[in-house]
C-alpha positions, 0 to 999 in steps of 0.5 A, a space after each residue: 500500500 502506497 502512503 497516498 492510499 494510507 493517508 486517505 485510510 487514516 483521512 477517511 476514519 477521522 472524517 467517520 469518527 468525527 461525522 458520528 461523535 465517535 469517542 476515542 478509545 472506542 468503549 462499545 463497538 457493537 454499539 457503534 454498528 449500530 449507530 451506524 444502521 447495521 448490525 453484528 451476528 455471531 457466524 460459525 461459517 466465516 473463519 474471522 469476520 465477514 461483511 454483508 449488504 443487507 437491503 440498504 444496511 449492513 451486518 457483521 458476521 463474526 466468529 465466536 471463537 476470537 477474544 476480545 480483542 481480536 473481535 474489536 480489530 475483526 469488526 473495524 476491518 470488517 467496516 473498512 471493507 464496509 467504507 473503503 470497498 462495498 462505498 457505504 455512505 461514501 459512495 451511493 452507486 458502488 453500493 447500489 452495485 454490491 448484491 449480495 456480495 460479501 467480504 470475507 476475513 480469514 486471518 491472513 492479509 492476501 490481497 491489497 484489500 485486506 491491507 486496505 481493509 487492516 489500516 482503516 481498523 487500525 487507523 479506526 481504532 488508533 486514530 493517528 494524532 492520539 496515538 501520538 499523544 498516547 505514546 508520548 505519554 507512555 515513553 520514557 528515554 527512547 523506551 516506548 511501552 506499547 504494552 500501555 498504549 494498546 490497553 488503552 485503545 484495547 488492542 493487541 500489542 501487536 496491533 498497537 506495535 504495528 500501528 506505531 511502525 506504520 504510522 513512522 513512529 516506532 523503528 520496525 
């Protein structure tokens, strides 16, 4: 992924937080589908995650064998798919065009997609400008505990890890 498309990603998630009032750390991610006029079902068929068309909504498909964590990222990438790829509220005639198309996650990045789709739910989630703000808080010398900072945007620390290298933040 290129840094334009990147940057777009990361534009596109504060302009989403920002349009719904979206308080960060995200609290009730379920309770923001909602808001956003879908919804979220438990799915044994999907490895991960999977997002639907659903008349002129939307639902989540979810595996019920993620903890908590995973869950949270499994959803936000499921909304990038959602925004980025199937145009909801972005873009009206891609999806009038989606059918019954559905977007499938199952674990593994294999496609430009599912990078698209990984870097909304980061960006999503860890928004960039207080990810800064929180790993200036949680650095001391050139140390940064990325132990803290994903407790507080309750993520892995791999996803807060990667977040930081991504964002150019931290060393890879």
């Amino acid at each position: 992924m290129n840094d334009a498309t990147r940057n777009m990603i990361n534009s596109l998630t504060e302009d989403i937080l920002h349009s719904f009032d979206i308080q960060v750390p995200i609290q009730d991610i379920d309770g923001l589908v909602r808001l956003m006029g879908g919804s979220i079902q438990e799915d044994y068929s999907h490895l991960d995650g999977a997002v639907e068309k659903d008349g002129e909504s939307f639902r989540i498909l979810v595996s019920p064998f993620q903890d908590e964590k995973r869950r949270r990222f499994t959803v936000a990438h499921e909304l990038g798919h959602l925004f980025l790829h199937m145009g909801y509220l972005t873009n009206k005639e891609l999806w009038k065009r989606q059918g019954e198309k559905v977007y499938h996650r199952a674990g593994s990045v294999s496609s430009e997609k599912e990078y698209q789709a990984n870097e909304f739910a980061a960006a999503f989630l860890m928004p960039r400008d207080e990810y800064l703000k929180k790993m200036n808080e949680y650095t001391v010398g050139n140390k940064v505990n990325t132990s803290k900072i994903a407790e507080y945007f309750n993520v892995s620390v791999e996803a807060a890890s990667n977040r930081g290298k991504f964002l150019g933040y931290l060393k890879w």
